[in-house]
gemmi code that builds the backbone of each chain (N, CA, C; Angstrom):
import gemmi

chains = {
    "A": [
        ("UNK", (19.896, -8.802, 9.804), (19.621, -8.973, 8.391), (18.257, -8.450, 8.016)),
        ("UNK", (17.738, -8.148, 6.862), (16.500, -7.652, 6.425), (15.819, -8.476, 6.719)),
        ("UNK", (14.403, -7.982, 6.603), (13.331, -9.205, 6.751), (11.862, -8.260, 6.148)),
        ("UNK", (11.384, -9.430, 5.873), (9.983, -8.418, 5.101), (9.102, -8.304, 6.179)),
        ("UNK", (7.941, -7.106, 5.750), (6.937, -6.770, 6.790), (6.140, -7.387, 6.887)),
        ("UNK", (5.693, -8.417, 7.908), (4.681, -9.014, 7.909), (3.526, -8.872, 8.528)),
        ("UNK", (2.544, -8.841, 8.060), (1.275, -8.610, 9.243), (-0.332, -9.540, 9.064)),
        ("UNK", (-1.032, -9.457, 10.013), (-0.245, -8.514, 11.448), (0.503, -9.686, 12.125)),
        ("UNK", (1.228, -9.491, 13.405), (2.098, -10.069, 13.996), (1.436, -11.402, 14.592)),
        ("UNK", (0.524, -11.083, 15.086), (-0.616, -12.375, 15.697), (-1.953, -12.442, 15.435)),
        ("UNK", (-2.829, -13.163, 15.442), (-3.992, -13.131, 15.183), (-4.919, -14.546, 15.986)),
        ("UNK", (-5.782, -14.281, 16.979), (-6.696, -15.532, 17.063), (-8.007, -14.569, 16.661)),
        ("UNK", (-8.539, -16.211, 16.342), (-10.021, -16.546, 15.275), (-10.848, -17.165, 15.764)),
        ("UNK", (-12.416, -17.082, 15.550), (-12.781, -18.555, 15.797), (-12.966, -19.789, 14.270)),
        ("UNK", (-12.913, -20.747, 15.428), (-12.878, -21.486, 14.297), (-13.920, -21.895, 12.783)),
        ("UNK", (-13.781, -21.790, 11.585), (-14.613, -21.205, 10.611), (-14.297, -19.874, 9.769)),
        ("UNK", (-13.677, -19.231, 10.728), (-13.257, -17.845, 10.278), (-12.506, -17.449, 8.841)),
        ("UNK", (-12.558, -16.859, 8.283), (-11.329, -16.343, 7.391), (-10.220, -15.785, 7.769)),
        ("UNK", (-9.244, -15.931, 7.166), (-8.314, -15.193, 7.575), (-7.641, -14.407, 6.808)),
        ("UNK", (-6.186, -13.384, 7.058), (-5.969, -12.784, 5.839), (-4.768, -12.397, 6.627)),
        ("UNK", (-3.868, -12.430, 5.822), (-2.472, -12.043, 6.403), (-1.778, -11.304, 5.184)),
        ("UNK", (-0.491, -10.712, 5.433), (0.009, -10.125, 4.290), (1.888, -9.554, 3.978)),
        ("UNK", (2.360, -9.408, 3.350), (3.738, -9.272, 3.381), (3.801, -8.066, 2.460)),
        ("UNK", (4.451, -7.260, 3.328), (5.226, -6.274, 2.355), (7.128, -5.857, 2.393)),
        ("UNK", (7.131, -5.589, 1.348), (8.933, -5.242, 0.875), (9.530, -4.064, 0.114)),
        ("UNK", (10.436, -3.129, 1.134), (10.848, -2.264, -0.077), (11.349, -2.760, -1.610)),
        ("UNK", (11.749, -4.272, -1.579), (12.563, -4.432, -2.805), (11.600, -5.290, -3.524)),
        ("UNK", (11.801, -5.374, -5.193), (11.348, -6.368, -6.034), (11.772, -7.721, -6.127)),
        ("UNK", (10.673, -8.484, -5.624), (11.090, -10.350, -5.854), (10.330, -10.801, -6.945)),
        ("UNK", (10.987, -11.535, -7.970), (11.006, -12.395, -8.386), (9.645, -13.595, -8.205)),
        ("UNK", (9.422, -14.086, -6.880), (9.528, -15.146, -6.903), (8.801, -14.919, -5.145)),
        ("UNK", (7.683, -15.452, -4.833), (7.353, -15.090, -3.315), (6.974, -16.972, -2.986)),
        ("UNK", (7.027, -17.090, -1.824), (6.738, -18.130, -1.056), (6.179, -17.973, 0.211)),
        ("UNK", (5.386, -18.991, 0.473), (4.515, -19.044, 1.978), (5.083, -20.319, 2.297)),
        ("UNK", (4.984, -20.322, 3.794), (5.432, -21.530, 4.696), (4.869, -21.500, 5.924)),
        ("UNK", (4.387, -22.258, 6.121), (3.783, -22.630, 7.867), (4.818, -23.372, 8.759)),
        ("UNK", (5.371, -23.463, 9.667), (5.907, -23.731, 10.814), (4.970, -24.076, 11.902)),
        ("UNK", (5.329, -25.272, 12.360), (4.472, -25.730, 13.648), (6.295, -26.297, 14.831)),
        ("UNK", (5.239, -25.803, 16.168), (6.090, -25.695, 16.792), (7.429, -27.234, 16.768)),
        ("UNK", (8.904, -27.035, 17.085), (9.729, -27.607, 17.107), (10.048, -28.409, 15.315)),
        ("UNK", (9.646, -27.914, 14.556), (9.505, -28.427, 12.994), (9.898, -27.307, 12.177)),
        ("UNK", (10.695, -27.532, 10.994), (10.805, -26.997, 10.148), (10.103, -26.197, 9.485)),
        ("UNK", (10.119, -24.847, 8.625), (8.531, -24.798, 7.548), (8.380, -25.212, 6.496)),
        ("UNK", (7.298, -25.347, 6.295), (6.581, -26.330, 5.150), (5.962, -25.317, 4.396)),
        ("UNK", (6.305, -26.046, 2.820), (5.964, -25.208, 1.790), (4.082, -25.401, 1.348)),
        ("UNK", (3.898, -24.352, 1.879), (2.339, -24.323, 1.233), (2.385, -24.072, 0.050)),
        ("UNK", (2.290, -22.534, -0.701), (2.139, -21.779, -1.886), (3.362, -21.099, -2.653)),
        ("UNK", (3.930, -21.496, -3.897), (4.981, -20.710, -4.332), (3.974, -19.763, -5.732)),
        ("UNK", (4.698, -18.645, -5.554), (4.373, -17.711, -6.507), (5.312, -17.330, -7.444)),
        ("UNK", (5.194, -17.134, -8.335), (6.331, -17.090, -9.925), (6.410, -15.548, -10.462)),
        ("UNK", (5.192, -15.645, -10.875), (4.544, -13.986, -11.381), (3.645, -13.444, -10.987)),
        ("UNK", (4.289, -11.726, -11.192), (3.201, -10.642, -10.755), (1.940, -10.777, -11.568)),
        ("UNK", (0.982, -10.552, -10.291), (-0.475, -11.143, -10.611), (-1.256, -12.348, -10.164)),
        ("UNK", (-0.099, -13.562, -9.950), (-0.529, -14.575, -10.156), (-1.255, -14.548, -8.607)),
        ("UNK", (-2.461, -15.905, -8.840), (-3.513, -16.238, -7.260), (-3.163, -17.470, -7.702)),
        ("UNK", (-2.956, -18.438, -6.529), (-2.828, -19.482, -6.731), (-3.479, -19.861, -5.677)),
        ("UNK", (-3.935, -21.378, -5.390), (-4.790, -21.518, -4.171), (-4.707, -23.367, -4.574)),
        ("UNK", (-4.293, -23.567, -2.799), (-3.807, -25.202, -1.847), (-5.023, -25.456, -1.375)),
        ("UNK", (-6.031, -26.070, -1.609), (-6.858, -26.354, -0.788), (-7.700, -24.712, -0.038)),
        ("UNK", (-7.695, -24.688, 1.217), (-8.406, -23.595, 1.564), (-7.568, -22.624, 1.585)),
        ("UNK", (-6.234, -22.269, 1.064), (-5.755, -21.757, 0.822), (-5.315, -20.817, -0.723)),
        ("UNK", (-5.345, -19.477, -0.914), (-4.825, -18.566, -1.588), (-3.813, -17.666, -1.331)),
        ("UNK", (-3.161, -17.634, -2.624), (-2.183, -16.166, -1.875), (-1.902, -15.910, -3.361)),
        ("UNK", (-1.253, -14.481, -3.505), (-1.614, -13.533, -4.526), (0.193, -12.968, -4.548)),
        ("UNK", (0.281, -13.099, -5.850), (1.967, -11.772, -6.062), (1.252, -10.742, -6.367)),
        ("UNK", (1.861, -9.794, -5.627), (1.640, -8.483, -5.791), (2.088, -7.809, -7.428)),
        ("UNK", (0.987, -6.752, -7.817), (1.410, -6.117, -9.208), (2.507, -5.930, -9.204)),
        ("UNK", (3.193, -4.788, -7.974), (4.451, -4.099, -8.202), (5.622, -4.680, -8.029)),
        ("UNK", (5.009, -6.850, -7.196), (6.087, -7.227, -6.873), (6.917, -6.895, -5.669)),
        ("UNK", (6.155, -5.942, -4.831), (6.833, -5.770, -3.434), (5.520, -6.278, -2.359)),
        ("UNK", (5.078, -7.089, -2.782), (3.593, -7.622, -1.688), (3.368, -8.268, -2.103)),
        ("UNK", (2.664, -9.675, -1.103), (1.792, -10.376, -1.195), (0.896, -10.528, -0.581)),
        ("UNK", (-0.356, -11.377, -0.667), (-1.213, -11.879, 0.804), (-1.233, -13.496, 0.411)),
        ("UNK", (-1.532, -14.088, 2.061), (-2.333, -14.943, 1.951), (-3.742, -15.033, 2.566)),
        ("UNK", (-4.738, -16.076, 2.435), (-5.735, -16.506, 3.074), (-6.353, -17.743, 3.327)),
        ("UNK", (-6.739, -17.796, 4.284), (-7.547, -19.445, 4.865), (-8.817, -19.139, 4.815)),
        ("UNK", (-9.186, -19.459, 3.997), (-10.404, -20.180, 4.284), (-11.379, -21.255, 5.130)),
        ("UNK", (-12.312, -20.925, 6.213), (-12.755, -21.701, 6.842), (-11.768, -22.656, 7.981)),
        ("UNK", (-11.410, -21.733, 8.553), (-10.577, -22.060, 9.754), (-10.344, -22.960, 10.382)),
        ("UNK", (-9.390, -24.017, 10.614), (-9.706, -25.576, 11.440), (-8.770, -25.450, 12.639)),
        ("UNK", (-9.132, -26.298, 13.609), (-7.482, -26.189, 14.502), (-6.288, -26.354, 14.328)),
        ("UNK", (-6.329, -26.959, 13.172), (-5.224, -27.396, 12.649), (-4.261, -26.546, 11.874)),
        ("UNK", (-5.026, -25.354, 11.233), (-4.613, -24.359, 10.912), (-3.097, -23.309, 11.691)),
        ("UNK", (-3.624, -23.678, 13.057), (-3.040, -23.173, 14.077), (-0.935, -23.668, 13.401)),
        ("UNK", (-0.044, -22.619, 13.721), (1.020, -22.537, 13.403), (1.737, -20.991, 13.605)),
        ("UNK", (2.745, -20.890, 13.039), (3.153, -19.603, 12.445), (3.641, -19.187, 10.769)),
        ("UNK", (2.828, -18.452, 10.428), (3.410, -18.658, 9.069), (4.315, -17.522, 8.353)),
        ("UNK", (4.845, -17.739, 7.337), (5.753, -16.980, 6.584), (5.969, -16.535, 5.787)),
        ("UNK", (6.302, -15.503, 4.963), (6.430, -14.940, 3.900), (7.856, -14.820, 3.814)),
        ("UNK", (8.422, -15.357, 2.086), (9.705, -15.288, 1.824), (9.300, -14.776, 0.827)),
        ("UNK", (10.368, -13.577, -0.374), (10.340, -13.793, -1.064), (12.329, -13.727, -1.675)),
        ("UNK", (12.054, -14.150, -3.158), (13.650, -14.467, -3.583), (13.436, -13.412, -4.670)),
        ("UNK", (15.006, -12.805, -5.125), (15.004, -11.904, -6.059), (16.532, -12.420, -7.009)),
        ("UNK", (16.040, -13.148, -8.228), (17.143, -13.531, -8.649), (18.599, -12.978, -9.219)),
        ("UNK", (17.680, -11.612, -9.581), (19.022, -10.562, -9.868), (20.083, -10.457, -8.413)),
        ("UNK", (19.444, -11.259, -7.771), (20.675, -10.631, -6.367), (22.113, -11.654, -6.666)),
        ("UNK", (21.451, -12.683, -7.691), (22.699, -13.575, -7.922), (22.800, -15.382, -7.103)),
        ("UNK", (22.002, -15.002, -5.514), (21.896, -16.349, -5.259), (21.050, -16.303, -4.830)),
        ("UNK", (20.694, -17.623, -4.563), (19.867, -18.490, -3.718), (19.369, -17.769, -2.147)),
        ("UNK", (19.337, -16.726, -2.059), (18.931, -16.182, -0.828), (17.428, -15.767, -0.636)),
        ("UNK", (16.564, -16.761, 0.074), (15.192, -16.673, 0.536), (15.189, -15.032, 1.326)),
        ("UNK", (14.528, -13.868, 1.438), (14.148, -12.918, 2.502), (12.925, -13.583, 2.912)),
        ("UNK", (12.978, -13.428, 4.589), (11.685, -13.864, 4.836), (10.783, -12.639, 6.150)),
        ("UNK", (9.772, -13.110, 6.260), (9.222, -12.283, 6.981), (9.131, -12.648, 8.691)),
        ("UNK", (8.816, -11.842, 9.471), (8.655, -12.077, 10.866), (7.919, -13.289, 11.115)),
        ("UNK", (6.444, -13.703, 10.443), (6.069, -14.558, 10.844), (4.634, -14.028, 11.453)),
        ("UNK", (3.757, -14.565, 11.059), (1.991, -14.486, 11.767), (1.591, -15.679, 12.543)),
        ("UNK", (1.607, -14.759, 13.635), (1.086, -16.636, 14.532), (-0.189, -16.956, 14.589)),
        ("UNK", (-0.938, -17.717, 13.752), (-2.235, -17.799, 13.842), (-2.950, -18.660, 14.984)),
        ("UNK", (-3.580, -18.251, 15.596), (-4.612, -19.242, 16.383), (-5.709, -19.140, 16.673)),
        ("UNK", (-6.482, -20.742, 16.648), (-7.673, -20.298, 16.217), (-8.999, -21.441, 17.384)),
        ("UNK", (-9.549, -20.712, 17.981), (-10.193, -21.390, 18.852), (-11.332, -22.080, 18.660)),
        ("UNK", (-11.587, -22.902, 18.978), (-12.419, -24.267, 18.687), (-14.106, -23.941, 18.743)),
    ],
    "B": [
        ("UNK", (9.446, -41.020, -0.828), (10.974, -40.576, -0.959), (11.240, -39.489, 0.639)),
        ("UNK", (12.332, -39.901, 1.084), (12.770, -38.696, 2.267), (12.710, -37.260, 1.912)),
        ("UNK", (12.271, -36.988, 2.860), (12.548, -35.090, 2.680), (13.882, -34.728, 3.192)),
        ("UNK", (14.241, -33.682, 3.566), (15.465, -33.067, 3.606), (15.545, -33.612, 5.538)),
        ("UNK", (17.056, -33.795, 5.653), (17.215, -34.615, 6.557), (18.332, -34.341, 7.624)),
        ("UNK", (18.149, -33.473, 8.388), (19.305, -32.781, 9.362), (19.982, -33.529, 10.462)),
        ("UNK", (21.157, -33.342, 10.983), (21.137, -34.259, 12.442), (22.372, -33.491, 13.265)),
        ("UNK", (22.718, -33.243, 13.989), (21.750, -33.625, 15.147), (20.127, -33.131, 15.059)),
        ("UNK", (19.457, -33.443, 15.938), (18.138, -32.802, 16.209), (18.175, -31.670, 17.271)),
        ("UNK", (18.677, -32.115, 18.382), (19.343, -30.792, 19.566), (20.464, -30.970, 19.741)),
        ("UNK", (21.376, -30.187, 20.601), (22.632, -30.196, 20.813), (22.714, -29.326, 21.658)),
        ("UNK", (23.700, -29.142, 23.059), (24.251, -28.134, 23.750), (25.491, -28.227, 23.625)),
        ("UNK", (26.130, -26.689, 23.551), (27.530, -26.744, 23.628), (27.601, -25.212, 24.614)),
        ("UNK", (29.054, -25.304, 25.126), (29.468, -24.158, 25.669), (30.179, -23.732, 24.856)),
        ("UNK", (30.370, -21.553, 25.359), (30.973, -20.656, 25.036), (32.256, -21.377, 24.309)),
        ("UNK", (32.261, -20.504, 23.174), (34.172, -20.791, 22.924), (34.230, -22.121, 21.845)),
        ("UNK", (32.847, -23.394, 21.998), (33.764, -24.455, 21.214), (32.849, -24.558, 20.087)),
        ("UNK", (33.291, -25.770, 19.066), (33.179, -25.492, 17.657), (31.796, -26.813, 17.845)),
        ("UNK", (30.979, -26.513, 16.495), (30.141, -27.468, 16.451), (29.975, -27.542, 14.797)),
        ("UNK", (29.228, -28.744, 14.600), (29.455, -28.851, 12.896), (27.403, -30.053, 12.837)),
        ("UNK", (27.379, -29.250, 11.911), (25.287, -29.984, 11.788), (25.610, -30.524, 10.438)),
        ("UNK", (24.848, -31.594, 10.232), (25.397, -32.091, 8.698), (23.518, -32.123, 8.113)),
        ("UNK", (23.660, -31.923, 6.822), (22.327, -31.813, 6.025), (22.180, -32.963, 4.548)),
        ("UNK", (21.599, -33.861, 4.608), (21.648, -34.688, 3.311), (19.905, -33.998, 2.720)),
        ("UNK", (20.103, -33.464, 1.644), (19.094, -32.617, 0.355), (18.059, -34.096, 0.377)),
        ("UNK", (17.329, -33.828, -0.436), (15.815, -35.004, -0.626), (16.928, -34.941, -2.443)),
        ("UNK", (16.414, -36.361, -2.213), (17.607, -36.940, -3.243), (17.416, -36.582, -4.655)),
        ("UNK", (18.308, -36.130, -5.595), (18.234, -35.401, -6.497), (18.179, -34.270, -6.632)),
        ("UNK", (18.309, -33.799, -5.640), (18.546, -31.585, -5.372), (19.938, -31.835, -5.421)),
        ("UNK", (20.770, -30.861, -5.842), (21.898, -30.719, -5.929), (22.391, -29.518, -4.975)),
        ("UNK", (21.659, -28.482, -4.924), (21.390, -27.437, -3.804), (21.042, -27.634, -2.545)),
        ("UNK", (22.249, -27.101, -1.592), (21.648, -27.067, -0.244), (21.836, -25.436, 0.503)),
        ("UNK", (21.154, -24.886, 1.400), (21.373, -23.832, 1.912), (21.045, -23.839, 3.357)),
        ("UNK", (21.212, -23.096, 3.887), (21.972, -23.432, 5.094), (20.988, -21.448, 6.134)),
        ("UNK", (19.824, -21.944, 6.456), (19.458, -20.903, 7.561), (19.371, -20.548, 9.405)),
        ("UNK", (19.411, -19.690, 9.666), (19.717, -19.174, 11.401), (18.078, -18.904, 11.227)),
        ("UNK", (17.621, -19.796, 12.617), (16.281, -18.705, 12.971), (16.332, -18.887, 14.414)),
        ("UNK", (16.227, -17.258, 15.243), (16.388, -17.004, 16.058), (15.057, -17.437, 16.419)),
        ("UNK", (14.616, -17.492, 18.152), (13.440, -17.753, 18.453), (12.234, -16.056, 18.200)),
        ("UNK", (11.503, -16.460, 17.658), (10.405, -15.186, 17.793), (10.777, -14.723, 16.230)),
        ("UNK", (11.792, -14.318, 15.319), (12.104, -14.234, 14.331), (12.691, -15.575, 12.608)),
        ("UNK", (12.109, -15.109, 11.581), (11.976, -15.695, 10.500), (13.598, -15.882, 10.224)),
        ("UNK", (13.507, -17.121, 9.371), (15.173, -17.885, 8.954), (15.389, -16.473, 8.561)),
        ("UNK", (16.919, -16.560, 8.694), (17.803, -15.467, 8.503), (18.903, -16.408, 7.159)),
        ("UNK", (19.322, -16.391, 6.156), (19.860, -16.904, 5.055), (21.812, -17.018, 5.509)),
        ("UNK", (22.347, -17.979, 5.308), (23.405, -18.104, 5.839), (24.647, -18.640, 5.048)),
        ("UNK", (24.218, -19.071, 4.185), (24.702, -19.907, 2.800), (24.011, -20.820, 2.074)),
        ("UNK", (24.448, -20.634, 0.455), (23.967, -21.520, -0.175), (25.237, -22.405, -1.517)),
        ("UNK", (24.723, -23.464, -1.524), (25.937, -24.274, -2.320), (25.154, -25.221, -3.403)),
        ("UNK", (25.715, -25.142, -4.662), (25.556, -25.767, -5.330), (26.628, -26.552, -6.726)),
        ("UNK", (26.224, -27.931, -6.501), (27.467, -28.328, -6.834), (28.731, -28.312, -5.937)),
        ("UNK", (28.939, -28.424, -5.263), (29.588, -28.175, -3.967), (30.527, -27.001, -4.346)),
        ("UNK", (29.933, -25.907, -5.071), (30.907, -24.375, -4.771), (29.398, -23.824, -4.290)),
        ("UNK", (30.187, -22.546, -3.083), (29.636, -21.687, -2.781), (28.680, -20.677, -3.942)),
        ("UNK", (27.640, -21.002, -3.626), (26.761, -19.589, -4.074), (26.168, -18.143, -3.993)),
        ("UNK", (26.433, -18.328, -2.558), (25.622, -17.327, -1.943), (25.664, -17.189, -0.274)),
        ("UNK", (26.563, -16.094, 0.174), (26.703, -16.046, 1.311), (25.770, -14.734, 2.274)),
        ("UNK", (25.563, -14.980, 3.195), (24.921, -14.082, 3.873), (25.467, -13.464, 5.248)),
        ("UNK", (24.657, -12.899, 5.646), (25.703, -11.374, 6.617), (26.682, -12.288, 7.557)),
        ("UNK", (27.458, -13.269, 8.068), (27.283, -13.824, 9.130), (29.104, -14.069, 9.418)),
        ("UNK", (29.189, -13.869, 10.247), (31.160, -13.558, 10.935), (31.654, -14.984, 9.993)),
        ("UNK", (33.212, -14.957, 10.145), (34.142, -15.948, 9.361), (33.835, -17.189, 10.553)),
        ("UNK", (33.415, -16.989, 11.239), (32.925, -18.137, 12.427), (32.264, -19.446, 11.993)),
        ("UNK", (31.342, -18.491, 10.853), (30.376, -19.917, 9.980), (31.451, -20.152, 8.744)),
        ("UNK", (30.956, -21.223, 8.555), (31.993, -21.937, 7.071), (30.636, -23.192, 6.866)),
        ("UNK", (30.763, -23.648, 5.705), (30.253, -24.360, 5.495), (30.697, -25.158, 3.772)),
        ("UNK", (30.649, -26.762, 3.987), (30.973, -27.217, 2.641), (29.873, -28.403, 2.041)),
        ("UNK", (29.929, -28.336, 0.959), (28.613, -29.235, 0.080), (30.147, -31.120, -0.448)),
        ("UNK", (29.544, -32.162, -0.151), (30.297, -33.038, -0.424), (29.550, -33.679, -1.855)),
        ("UNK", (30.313, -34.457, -2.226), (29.797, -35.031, -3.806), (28.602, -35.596, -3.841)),
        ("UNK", (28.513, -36.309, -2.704), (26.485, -36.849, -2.889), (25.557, -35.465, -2.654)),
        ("UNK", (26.156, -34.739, -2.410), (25.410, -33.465, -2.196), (25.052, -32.636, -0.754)),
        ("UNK", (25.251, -34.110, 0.118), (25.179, -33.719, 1.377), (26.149, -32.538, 1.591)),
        ("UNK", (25.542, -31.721, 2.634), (26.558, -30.856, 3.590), (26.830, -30.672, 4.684)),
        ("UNK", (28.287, -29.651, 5.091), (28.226, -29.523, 6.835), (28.128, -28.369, 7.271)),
        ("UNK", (27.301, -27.780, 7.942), (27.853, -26.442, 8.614), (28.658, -25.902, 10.076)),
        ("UNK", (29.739, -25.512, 9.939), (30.684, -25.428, 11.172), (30.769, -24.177, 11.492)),
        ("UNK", (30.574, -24.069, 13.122), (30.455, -23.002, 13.617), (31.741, -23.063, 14.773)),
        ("UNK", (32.821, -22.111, 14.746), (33.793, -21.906, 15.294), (33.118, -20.993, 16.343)),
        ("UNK", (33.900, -21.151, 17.384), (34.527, -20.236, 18.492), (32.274, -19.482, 19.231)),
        ("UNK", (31.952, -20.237, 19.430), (30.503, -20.119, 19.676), (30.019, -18.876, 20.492)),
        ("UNK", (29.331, -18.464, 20.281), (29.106, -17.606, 21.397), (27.393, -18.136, 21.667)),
        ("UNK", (27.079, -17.266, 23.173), (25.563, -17.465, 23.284), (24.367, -16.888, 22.251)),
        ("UNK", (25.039, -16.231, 21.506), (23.942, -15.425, 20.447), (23.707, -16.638, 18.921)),
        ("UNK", (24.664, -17.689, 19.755), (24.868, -18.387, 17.944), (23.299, -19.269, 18.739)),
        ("UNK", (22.630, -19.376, 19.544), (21.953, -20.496, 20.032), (20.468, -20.364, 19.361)),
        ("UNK", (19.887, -21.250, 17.997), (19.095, -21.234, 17.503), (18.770, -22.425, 16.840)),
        ("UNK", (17.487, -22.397, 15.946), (17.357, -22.913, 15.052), (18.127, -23.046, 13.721)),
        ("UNK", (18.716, -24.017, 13.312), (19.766, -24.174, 12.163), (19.157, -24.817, 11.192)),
        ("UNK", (18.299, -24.622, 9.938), (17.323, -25.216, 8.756), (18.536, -25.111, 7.816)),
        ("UNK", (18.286, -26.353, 7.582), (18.241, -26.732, 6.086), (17.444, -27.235, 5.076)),
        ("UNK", (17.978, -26.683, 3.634), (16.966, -25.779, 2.700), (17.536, -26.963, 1.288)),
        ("UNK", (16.644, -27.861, 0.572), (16.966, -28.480, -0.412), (16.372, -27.722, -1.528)),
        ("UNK", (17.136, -27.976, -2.801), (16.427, -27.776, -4.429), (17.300, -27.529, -5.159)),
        ("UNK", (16.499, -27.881, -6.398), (17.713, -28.092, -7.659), (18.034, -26.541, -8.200)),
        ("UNK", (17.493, -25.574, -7.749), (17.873, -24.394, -8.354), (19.402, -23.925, -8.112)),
        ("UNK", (20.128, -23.604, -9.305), (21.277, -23.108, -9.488), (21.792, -22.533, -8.551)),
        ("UNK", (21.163, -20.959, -8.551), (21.076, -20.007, -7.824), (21.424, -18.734, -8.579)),
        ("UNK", (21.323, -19.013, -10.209), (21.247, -17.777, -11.165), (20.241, -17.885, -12.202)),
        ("UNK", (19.879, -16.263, -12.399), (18.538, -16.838, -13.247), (17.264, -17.012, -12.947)),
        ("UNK", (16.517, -16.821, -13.730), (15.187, -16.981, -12.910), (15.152, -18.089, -12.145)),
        ("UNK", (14.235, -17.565, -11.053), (13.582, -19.167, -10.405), (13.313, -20.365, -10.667)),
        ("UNK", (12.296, -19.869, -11.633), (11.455, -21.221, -12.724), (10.640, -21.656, -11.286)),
        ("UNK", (10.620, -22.904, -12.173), (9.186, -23.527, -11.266), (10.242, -24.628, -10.107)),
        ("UNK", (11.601, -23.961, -9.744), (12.102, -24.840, -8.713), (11.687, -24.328, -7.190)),
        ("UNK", (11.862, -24.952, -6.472), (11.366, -24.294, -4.838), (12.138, -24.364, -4.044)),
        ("UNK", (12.007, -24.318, -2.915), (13.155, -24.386, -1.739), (12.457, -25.127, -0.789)),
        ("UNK", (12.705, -26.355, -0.114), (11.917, -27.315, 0.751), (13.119, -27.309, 1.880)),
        ("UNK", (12.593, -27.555, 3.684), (13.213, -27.452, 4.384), (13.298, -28.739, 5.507)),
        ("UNK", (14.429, -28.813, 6.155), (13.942, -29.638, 7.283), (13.633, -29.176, 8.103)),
        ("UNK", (13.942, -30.294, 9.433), (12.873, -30.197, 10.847), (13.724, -29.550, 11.409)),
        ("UNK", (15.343, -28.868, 10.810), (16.138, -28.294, 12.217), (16.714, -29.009, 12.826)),
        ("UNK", (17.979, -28.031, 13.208), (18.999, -28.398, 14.391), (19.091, -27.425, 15.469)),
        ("UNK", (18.050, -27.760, 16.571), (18.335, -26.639, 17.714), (19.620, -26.851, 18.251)),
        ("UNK", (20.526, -25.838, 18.303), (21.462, -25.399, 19.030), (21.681, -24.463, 20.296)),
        ("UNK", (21.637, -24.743, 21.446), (21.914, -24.347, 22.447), (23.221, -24.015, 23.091)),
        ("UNK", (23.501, -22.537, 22.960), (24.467, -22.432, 23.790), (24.904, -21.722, 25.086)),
        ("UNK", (25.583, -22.388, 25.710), (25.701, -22.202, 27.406), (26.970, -21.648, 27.626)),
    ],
}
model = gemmi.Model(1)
for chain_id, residues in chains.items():
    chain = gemmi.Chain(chain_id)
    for i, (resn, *xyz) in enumerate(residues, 1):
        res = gemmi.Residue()
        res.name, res.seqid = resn, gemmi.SeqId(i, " ")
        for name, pos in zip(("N", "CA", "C"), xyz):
            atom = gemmi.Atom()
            atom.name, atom.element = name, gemmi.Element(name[0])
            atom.pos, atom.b_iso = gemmi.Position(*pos), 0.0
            res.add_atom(atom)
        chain.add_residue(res)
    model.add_chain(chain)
structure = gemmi.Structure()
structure.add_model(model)
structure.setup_entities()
């Protein structure tokens, strides 16, 4: 099945660090989402995005819809261990008719103490 | 209030037999959807139901079926198994339709049903 481009694939930090991750898509969404995953758990909704343009920001967290609508990023701010996960980029395109999340490979962040 | 609520939690089955994961939504979603995530790779989309009719199906053999019951809960059944079916099985709550803009609805998930098959 498709999946969006995510990058980069892995990343360790130290801890404090910034970070910056990012998603790209040949197609136009609607509608982008971030999710963190920690091991044996579901993902959890950090940031939903609505509209092109929009920055929205969770705590030490931001992430951005892309103008054209085929990209996003996110970023952490000030790095904790806790940070540590894998995270995700979905986005949804409602003209497709349903409920179908695309999501991305996944950035495994880790970040050393 | 509960979040979205899967069960089994693990499971092994062998080649060939059928298995069925049931999903109760965080109460008041009427939407449930139904994702594959392989290990090392992001949910793969597998179905979605709302109102208990189908909404939205994704790439996946007549093997998967899946139905939404009147409290909203659902099941997903996987016929005739093979070793490639052996993953993570998420389920996905929210009140969105599944036509139409988004709006300000989201998609919230559970903890998973690892499936193992031997």
């Amino acid at each position: 099945g498709q999946q969006l481009n995510q990058s980069p694939q892995s990343m360790f930090i130290q801890e404090g660090e910034d970070v910056s991750m990012n998603c790209t898509s040949s197609s136009i969404f609607n509608t982008w989402l971030w999710y963190k995953q920690e091991p044996g758990e579901g993902p959890v909704l950090l940031i939903a995005l609505y509209k092109a343009g929009e920055l929205t920001s969770n705590g030490r967290l931001t992430a951005q819809f892309g103008i054209t609508r085929k990209d996003s990023f996110l970023n952490i701010s000030a790095s904790i261990p806790s940070d540590v996960g894998i995270y995700f980029c979905a986005g949804h395109d409602s003209g497709a008719g349903s409920y179908q999340l695309t999501f991305g490979k996944g950035t495994k962040l880790s970040v050393i103490p | 209030d509960a979040g979205v609520t899967q069960s089994p939690t693990h499971l092994i089955k062998t080649r060939g037999q059928h298995v069925t994961l049931r999903c109760s939504p965080i109460s008041g979603h009427k939407s449930v959807s139904w994702y594959q995530q392989v290990l090392g790779q992001g949910p793969q989309f597998i179905f979605q139901y709302y109102e208990k009719e189908e909404r939205g199906r994704g790439n996946f053999p007549d093997r998967f079926s899946a139905r939404q019951f009147p409290n909203y809960s659902s099941e997903l059944n996987v016929n005739a198994l093979l070793l490639g079916d052996s993953a993570l099985y998420l389920c996905a709550s929210s009140n969105y339709a599944g036509t139409g803009l988004f709006g300000r609805n989201t998609i919230y998930f559970g903890e998973g049903s690892w499936l193992t098959v031997v």
